[in-house]
Structure formats: C-alpha cells, structure tokens
N, C-alpha and C positions, 0 to 999 in steps of 0.2 A: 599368219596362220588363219585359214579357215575351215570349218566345218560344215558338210553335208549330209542331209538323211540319203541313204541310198538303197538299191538294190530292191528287194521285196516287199520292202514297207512302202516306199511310191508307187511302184507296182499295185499294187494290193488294194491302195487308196485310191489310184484313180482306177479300180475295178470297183471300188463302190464294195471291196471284201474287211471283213474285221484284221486289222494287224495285229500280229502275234507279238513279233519281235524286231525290234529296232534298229537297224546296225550304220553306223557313219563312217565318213572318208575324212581323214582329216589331212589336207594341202599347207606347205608349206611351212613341216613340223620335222621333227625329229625327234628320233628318240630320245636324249637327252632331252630334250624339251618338254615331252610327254614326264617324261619320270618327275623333271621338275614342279609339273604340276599336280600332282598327287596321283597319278594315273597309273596301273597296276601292271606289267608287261606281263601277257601269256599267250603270245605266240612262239613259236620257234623259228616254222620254218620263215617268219616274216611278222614285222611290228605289230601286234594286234594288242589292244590295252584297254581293261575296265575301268570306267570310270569310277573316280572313288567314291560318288554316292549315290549314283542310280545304277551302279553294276553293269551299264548297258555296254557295246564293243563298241570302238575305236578304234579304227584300224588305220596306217598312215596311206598315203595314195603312194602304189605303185605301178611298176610293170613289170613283165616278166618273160623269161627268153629259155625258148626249149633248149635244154643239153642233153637229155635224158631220157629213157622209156617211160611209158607210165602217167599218171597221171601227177606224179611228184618227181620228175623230172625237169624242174626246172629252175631258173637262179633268177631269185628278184633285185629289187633295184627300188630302195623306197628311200628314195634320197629327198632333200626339201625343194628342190626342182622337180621335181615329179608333178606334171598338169593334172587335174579332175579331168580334161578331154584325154589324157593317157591311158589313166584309172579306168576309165568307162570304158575303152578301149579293148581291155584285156576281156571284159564280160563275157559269159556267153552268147545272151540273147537280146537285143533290141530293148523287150520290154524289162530288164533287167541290169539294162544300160542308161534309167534315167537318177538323177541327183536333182536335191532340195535344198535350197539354201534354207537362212534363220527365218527369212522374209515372207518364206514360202513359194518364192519362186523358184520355179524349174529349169533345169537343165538336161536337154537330149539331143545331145551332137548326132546322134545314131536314128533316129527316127521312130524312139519306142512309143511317143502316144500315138504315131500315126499307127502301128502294129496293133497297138492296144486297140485301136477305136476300128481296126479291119479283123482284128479276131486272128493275128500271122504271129508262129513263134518261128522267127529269122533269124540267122547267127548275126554277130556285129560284125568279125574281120573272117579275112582268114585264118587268124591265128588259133580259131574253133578248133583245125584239124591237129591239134597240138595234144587235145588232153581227152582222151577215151574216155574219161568219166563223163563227158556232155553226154552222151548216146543216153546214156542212163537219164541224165539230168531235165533232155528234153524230153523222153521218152514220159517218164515223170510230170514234167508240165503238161502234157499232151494229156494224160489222166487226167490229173488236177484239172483241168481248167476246161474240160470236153464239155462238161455240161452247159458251158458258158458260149459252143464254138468254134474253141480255137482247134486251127489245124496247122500244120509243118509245112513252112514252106518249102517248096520243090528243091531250093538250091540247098536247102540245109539239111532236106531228106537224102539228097545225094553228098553231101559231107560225111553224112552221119553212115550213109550204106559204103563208103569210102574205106572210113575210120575202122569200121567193122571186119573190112577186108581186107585192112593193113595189116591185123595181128597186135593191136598196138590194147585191144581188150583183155588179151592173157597177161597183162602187165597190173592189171588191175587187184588191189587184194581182194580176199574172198571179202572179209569184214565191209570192206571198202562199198563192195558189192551188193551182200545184205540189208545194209543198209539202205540203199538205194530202193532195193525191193519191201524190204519193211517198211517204209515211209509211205508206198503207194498205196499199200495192204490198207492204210486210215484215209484213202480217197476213195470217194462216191463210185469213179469206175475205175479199179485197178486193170481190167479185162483193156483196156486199152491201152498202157505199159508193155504188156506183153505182145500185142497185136502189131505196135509201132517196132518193136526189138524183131520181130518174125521180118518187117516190111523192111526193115532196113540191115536182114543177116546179120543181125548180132543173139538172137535166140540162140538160137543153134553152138554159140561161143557160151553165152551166160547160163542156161538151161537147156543143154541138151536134150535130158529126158520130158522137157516138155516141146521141144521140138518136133520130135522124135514123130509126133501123134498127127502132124499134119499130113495127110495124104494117106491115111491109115481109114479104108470104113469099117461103118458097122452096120448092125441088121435096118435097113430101112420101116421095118413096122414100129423099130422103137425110138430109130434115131432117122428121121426124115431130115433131119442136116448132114446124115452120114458121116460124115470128117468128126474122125476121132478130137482134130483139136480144133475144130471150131467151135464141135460138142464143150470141149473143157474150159474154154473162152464165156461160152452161154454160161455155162455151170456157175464160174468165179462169178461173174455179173447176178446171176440172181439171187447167189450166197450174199454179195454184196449189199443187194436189195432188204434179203432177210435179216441180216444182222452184222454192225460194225465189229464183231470181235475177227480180230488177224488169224488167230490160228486157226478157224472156220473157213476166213477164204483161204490162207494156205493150204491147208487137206484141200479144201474144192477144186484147186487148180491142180495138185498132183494125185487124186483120188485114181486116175484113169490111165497113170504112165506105163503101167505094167501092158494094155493094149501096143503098144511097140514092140514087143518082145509074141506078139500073136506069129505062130505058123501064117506062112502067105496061101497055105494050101486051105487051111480053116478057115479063110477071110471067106465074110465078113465078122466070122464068130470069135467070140476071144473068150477060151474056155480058160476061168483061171487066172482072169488077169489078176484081180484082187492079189492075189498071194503074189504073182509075178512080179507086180510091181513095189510090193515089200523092201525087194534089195535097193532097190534102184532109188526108193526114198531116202533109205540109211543113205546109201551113196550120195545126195545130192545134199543131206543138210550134215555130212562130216565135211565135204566142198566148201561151202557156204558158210560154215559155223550156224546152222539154222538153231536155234536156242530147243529146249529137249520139249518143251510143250508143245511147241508148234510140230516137232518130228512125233512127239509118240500119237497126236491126234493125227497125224498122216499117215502114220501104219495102222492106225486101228478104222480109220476110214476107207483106205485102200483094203485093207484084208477082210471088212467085214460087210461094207455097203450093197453087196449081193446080200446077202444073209438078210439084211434087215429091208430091204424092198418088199422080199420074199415071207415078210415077218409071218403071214395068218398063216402059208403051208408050213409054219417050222413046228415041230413038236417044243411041247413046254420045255422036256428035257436040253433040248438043242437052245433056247431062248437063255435059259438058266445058267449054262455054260459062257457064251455070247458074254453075261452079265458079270461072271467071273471071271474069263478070261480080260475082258477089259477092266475089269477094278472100279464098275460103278457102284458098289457097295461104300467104297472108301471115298469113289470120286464121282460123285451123283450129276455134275455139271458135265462132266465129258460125254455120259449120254444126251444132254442136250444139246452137246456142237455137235454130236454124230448126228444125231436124227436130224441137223439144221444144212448138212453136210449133204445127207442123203437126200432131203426135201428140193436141195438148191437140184442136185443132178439130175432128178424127174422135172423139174423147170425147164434145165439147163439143155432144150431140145424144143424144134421148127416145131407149136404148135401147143406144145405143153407147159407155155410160160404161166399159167395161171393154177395150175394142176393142184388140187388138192393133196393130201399124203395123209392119207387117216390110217400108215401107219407109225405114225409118230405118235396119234394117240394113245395107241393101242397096247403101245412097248412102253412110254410111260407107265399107264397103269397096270401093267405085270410089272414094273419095276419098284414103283411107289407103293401094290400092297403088297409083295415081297419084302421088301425093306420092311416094313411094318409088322412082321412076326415078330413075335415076343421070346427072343431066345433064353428069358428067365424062366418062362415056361415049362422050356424044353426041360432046362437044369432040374427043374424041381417035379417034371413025371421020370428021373432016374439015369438019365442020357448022360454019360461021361466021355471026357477025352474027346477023340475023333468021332466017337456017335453022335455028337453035339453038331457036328459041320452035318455030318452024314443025313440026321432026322431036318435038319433045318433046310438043306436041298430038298429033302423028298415032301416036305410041307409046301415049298416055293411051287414046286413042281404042281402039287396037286391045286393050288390056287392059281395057277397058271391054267390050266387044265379047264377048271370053270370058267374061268374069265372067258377064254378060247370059247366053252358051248353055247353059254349066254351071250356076246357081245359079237361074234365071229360069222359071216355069212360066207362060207369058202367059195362058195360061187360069185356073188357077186365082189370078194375082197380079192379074187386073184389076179396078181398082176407078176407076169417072169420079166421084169425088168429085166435089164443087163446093163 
C-alpha cells in the first residue's frame, strides 16, 4: 500500500500558489484495509475516506467506465490492482494529472509540468469526452489561472466545443452547475468562464439568457464596444476589479439580459430593458437554484440601474421611492452592491474603463441623511399611525430636495446612460 499527494495540491505547488486542500490516492489498498486502519469511509459513489486524525481525503486509486449520460454515469473499479498510472489516467487535465510520493518525488506519466511550465490546460486521454462537467471544469481553470497565462489547448478546445454539441450538458444537474459558476464568481477573472463557454457552444446550453446578448447592439455614443454581450463580459470584469462580493458580479453579468428581448425594429435602442429582463432573471436562477440573495440583487439591479445612472435628473420624490421600493432602510448594504453594480457597467464599455460615477456619491448621501431623521420626533409633534410613514417621506423628500440645490450641477452631472 502506498500513498500520493495529488491532483491540485501539486498543481498549485509547482505554481508557486498557496494550497488550500490536500487530497491523496491511495494504491494497492482496499477498503477493508482502509477501515482497518481507523480511516472513515464517506464516499458512495466510490472509496473516498477521512483520515482519522488530520480529516484530510483518501481516496483509493481507481478507474472508470462510461455506462451512462451525465456526468455520474459511470462504474468505477477501485480494486487493489488499480495502478497510480491508471488513477492519473482518468484525470481531466495534464496539470491535474501529476502525483507525489512520501519522498517528495513526482510522478507525471501525462506531461503536466511540461504544460505547467508552457502555460497549456490539455486533456489527458480521451476519455475527457465522457463527462460534460469538464467544459465547466476547464472553462473554470481558464478564469483561475488567466492571470498567470494559461490558455486551452486547441485539441481540447475542440473536445470541449464537441461535448457541447453532443447534448451530453443537459444531463448536467442544475446544482451541479451552480456550483461550477459560484466557484468562478471568487476568481480574479470570472469574464473568462463565460467567454470560453460562448467559444466552445456551451453558453447558449448553460446560460441562454446570457447568451442571448451576443450580437445584439447598442447606441454607439455610449457603448463603442456595441455588442450587448461583450458590453456584459467588460461589465463582470470591472465589477470584479471593484469588489470580490459574488452577488455583485452576479447582477453585473445579468444586469443587461433583458436587451435580448429588444424589438429588432428599435435596435440599437432598448427601451425598457431593465424591467424586461426581470423575468428572465427569475427564470434563470429557479434553473440554476441561484440562492435568493444573489436573484433579489439581480432584479433590483436589472430594474433599477437606469434610474440610478440618471440619479441628479430624478426628483427627490422618485429617489425616495427607488429607496423603498428596494428595502435599503432595512438593508443599507444592498445599496452598496447596486451602486458597485452600476459603477462596474459605466466601466464596463471601450473607453470608459476608468470612469468616475459621482453618482454613487450622491445616492449615498440622500440615503445616509434620510436614514438619519429622527422618527421619535415625528411621534412627539403629534403624528399617529400611517401619518408617521407619511410625515417621515415628505421630510426625506425635502432633504433630498436640498441636497439636490446645493450639491447638484444638472448641467455638468447629466449623463442618459443606457
């Protein structure tokens, strides 16, 4: 019986990256064996086992044989003849295909430090074309590791645009799927995930509605990239720049879906997308099981991100509403992924990657001294019941009102995004 570190921890290490997590192959074991040694089994569909005192996974070397759709279609074989050159075998990708013994030496029957050290994410066999979740998986490394370099090799770009056009992605669960895209959501360029899934015909299976927006323009004076979904590709990437929270880049990347749904006769104008694209959110995170924080910050940044471009033309009235209709009284942080939302999408275009957005200032503080009236006040000049919301609006309003004369130059503040 021996044991190897494998998979992302060598990976990782000879990237000169921090390892997270540990996982080994363990050759010429069984499961009886394992259990004998205090070792914890919690795999099902195949021997996987904690150890009993660093908790770390143990998994037995197998292999494995399509029978099945999907990415869990298939019957392993993790017998004590089972080789480490078998194990490494089944991997996805080269650099994901080396082993460490005790010694510290390496093993890569597959050629992953030369990949490593050329910047190539390459399948190992062809047994890659077996399981749709790779499309995901590389599409994924491709984010991960861009800033480092790396790109898809050609043979494995055509596997993956292969896979795509087998059908073998609708096999995929939604969860299964999410999660693939939530993991990206915490890398430096998610905008790359999606670009490679466009480049290899799997968008269009995983995310329609984000599909949908390539080849769609808009007005040239505000989008000199034109393409609806190049625009929302720039968008995610400079959300990304501004701030790691996920459901920031989420809304950023579907903020603009409702543009699909524009009259062809309108183009390049899309009056309305904002609310258009409302359904089409609902629609894609009940698909996906998208979690509710991440959906309600996509409806409220797709229905309202007009509005607040437009913040110095809006009347206080109109601000005040904006402020209750999304619930930033209760929830003061959701005004800050919106305005982080909207800052990315005036980025998110050829030329305006460094744009200021001094209306993000601006809605903060209508927001911050709104919130600051003193609704004991109110109670004790006489205000009951419903007069209580009623006087404490028409106060908001009128400090809104001032802010607007003294802080607002509507000439030089106007900008009709779109």
């Amino acid at each position: 019986m021996k044991t190897y570190l494998v998979g992302g921890a060598v990976r990782d290490q000879l990237l000169g990256l921090n390892i997270k997590d540990k996982d080994f192959v363990v050759v010429g074991s069984s499961v009886d064996k394992m259990l004998a040694k205090g070792f914890q089994q919690v795999g099902k569909d195949f021997p996987v086992f904690l150890h009993p005192k660093t908790q770390q996974e143990f998994a037995l070397a197998r292999t494995e044989r399509k029978i099945g759709k999907g990415y869990e279609g298939f019957s392993c074989d993790a017998s004590e003849h089972v080789t480490l050159e078998q194990d490494l075998l089944r991997r996805d990708l080269t650099i994901n295909a080396i082993a460490q013994d005790d010694d510290g030496n390496l093993v890569d029957p597959y050629g992953g430090q030369q990949d490593i050290q050329q910047r190539i994410l390459r399948h190992v066999s062809g047994a890659f074309i077996e399981d749709p979740l790779r499309v995901l998986r590389v599409a994924r490394f491709a984010a991960r590791f861009h800033h480092l370099g790396f790109t898809i090799a050609p043979e494995t770009q055509a596997l993956m645009t292969q896979l795509s056009l087998s059908g073998e992605l609708s096999h995929l669960t939604p969860e299964r799927v999410w999660q693939e895209i939530d993991k990206v959501f915490s890398n430096a360029n998610p905008q790359i995930f999606f670009q490679v899934l466009r480049e290899c015909q799997a968008l269009k299976i995983i995310l329609p509605e984000v599909d949908a927006l390539f080849g769609v323009p808009q007005p040239e004076k505000w989008h000199p990239e034109i393409d609806s979904g190049i625009h929302t590709l720039m968008v995610l990437e400079q959300a990304s720049l501004l701030t790691t929270d996920k459901a920031v880049r989420f809304a950023s990347l579907t903020h603009d879906v409702g543009k699909a749904l524009s009259p062809k006769e309108t183009l390049p104008k899309h009056h309305g997308h904002g609310q258009k694209g409302v359904p089409l959110i609902k629609q894609l995170c009940q698909r996906l099981r998208v979690p509710n924080e991440y959906r309600d910050l996509a409806i409220l940044v797709s229905d309202q991100h007009q509005n607040i471009h437009n913040a110095y033309e809006l009347k206080p009235e109109t601000i005040i509403k904006i402020f209750d209709k999304a619930d930033f009284w209760r929830k003061p942080s959701r005004l800050t992924q919106t305005l982080l939302c909207c800052h990315a999408d005036i980025r998110g275009r050829t030329g305006f990657e460094h744009a200021d957005y001094p209306q993000a200032n601006y809605l903060t503080i209508c927001f911050e001294q709104s919130a600051n009236i003193d609704v004991q006040s109110i109670i004790k000049s006489g205000f009951q019941g419903a007069q209580i919301k009623q006087q404490l609006t028409h106060l908001r309003i009128e400090l809104i009102a001032k802010i607007k004369q003294t802080e607002v130059d509507d000439k030089s503040h106007s900008n009709s995004y779109s």
